[in-house]
Every structure is written in structure tokens, then in C-alpha cells.
N, C-alpha and C positions, 0 to 999 in steps of 0.2 A: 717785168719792169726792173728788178733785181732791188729798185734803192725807194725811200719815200724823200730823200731827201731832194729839194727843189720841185720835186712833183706841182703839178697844177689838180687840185682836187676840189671839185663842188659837191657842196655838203646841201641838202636842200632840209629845210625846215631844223635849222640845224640850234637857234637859239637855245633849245632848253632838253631836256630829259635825253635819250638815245641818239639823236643827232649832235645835243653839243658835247655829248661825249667822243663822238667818234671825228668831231671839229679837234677837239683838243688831242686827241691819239694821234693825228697826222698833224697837229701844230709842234706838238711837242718832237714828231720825228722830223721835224725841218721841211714841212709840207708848205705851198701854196697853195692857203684855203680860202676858198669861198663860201663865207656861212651865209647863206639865203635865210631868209625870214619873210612873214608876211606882213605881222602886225607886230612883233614883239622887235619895236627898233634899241627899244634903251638893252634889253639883254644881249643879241647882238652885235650892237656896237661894242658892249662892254667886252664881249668875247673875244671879238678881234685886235681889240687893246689888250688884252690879255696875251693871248696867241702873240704877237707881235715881241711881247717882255719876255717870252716863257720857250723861246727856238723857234717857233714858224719863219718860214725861210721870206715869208710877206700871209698878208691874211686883211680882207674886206670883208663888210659886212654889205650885203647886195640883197633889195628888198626885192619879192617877187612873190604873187601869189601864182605859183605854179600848175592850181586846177585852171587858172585860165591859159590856154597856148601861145598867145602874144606876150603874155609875161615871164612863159616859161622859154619861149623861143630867146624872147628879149635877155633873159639871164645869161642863155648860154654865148650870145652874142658880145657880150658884156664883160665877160670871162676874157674871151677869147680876145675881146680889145685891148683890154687892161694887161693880161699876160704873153699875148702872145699866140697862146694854145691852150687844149685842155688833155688831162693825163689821164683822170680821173673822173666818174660821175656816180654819185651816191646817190638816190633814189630814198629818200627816207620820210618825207613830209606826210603825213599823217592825221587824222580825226577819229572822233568815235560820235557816234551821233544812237545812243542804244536804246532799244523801243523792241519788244515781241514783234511779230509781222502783226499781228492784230491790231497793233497802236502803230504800227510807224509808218508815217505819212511818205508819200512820192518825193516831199522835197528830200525828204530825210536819208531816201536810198541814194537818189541822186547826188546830195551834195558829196557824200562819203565817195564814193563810186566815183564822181569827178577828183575830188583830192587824193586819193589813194593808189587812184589804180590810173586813172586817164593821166593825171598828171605825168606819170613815168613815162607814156608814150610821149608824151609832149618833147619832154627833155629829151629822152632818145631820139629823137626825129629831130630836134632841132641842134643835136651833139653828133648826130652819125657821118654827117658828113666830114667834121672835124678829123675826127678819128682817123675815118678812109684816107684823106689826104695826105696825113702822118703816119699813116701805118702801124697803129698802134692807139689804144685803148683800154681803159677797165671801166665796166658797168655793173655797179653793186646795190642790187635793190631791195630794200627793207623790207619783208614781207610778216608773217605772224602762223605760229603753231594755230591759230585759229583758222586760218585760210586750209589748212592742211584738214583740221579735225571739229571745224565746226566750232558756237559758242549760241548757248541760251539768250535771245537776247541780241546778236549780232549777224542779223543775217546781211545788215548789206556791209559791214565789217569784213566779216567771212566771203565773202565774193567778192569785193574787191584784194582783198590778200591771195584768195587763189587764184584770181586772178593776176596778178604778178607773178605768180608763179607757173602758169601757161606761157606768158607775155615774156618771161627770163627766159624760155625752153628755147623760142622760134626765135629771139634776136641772137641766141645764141648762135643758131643753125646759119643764121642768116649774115650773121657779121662775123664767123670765124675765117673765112677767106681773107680778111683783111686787118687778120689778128688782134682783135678785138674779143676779148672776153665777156662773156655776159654772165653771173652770179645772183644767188636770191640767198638772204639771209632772212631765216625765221627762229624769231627770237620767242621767249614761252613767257612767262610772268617776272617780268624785270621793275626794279626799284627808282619806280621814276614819278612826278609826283603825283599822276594818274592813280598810281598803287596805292600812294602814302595817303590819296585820299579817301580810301575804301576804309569802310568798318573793319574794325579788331575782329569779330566775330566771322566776315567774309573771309579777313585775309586768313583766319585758324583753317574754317575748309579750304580756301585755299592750296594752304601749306599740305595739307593733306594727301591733296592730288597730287603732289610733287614729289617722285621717289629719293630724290633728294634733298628733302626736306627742307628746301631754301628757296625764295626769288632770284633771279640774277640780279647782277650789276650793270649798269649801262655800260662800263669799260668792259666788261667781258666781250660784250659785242662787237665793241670799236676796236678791241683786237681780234676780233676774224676780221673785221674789214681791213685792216693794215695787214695782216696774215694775205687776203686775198688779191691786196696791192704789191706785195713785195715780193712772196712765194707763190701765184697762183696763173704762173704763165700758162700750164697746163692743165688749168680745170676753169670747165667752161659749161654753162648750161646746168649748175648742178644748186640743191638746195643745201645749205648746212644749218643746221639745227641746231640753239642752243639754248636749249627749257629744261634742263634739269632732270629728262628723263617724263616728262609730262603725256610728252607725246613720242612714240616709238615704230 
């Protein structure tokens, strides 16, 4: 793509923690964003007012709950009304629903499993066309060092992340003919308020496991995604890793 500037980028779940940082890393480089939200309208909207004062070349706040496919079809449709086109497709909307398998109930795999992982198909399927027509694309989906290496406690967490990461491999294969990238970022223990609300004492083990003896930053991330937007015409289908060394 060479530039982010004017780009058309959808951010999906993008109100708060790791998505609305990586809303702001393409607002701030003069992007076209679209922060999706499900439920969180006042953060949001505030963002897009933000975005708008702070270089975004234009920026909406576009409600969508994305595990369902009429809503997620309906976003990208929406997109494309408003701008024109789309440049860009973030993949990031996310839950944790965390229970042993011994306690965690059927809804509990499912819901995870439908926002996590099924949602991504949605949006791709209802972006691929887009793309094909333009000749050009980026798909960058938020996946978790947990999908890679497992998590006590997250087992339908863990399967839907690695599952993105099967699901990045085959749209990769399958939409580079039409020059379309497909990408998976797996981020390791980032400072978002999910983390800030864990005990002092988890986060010390933690910190432990970390050869680097730090959380990330949510901007650390939102700059591989702008990295994979602006330098990543030639890397497709691959996972990039940013945990500190957690997982190797």
C-alpha cells in the first residue's frame, strides 16, 4: 500500500484497550477509520471525535456486533457506502468467557468461538469481494500467544485464537492471486484494562513468565498493524509475535 494516509481502515471492536489503540495509530497517520463497537457507543463515538481533531483523514463510529454475520456483513457494506471502498480490515473484536473445561458451560465455548474466531470469517466473506474488485487489500487479524501455546482456564479462548490462525494461513493462500494480504498478529500480556484488573500478586507470576520482564503496550501492537499496512506488501499468511519473549 506504501502510504496510510487516506487509507479506508476497519477497526472492529475497536472502542477500548488494543483496538482503540490501533483506531488511533492509523487516525493519527491520516487513516480512514472505522471504529466498530458493539455496546460501548459513548467510548466510541468519543474516539471518533477524537480521531477527527488529532489527523484522521475522516473517522465513524459504526455499531456492529460482529459475532452475528448480518451485522458483520452489514458493517462492511456500510463502509463501503460511506467511503467509497475499503483498504483495510482489522480483525480484532474479542471476549474471554474463562471457566476450567470442568465448569465451563456450552454457551460459554460458543459465545467465545462465535466472537473471536467466527466473527473474522464473517467480515472476510463479506470484505472479499471488495478487495477482489480493487485489486488490492490488507487483512490483519488479532489473534493471542495463547492460541499458539495454550492458557489454564481458556480453552475455548485458545481455540478460537488458534483458530485464526489456521483461518489467516488458507485466506492467505486463497486471496493472494488478487493481491490481497492476509496477516495474524499474536499479542502476549498487554496493559489493557483486562490486565489492570488482575491481582498484584497474579500479575508478580505474571511478570515472571516474561523474559522480558514487562506487559506490552497496546501501541506496540497498533504499530505492527500500521507496519503491516504500509511495509507489508510482501508478507502474507504469516504470524508476528509480540509478548515479550513469553512464547518462542
Amino acid at each position: 500500500m506504501a502510504k496510510l494516509e487516506g487509507a479506508v481502515v476497519v477497526v472492529t471492536g475497536a472502542a477500548r484497550g488494543i483496538g482503540r489503540a490501533i483506531a488511533e495509530e492509523i487516525g493519527h497517520g491520516g487513516g480512514k477509520v472505522v471504529v466498530n463497537y458493539a455496546h460501548s457507543s459513548g467510548l466510541a463515538e468519543e474516539l471518533a471525535a477524537k480521531l477527527l481533531q488529532t489527523g484522521a483523514a475522516d473517522a465513524v463510529a459504526l455499531q456492529a456486533d460482529v459475532s452475528d454475520p448480518a451485522q458483520a456483513a452489514n458493517l462492511i457494506e456500510e463502509t463501503v457506502r460511506r467511503f467509497g471502498h475499503i483498504d483495510v480490515l482489522v480483525n480484532n473484536a474479542g471476549i474471554t468467557l474463562d471457566r476450567t473445561m470442568k465448569k465451563m458451560t456450552i454457551e460459554d465455548w460458543n459465545t467465545v468461538i462465535q466472537t473471536n474466531l467466527n466473527s473474522c470469517f464473517y467480515t472476510v466473506k463479506a470484505a472479499q469481494n471488495h478487495f477482489i474488485e480493487q485489486g488490492h487489500g490488507a487483512i490483519i487479524n488479532i489473534s493471542s500467544f495463547v492460541g499458539q501455546m495454550g492458557n489454564f482456564g481458556q480453552a475455548n479462548y485458545a481455540a478460537a485464537k488458534a483458530g485464526i490462525i489456521g483461518f489467516t494461513k488458507t485466506a492467505a493462500l486463497e486471496l493472494a492471486r488478487y493481491r490481497i494480504t492476509v496477516n495474524a498478529i499474536c499479542p502476549g500480556f498487554i496493559e489493557t484494562e483486562m490486565y489492570l484488573s488482575v491481582p498484584d500478586k497474579v500479575k508478580e507470576m505474571i511478570l515472571k513468565r516474561i523474559p522480558l520482564g514487562r506487559v506490552g503496550m497496546p501501541e506496540e501492537v497498533a504499530r505492527a498493524v500500521r507496519y503491516l499496512i504500509v511495509d507489508g506488501d510482501y508478507i502474507t499468511g504469516q504470524t508476528l509475535n509480540i509478548n515479550g519473549g513469553i512464547y518462542m
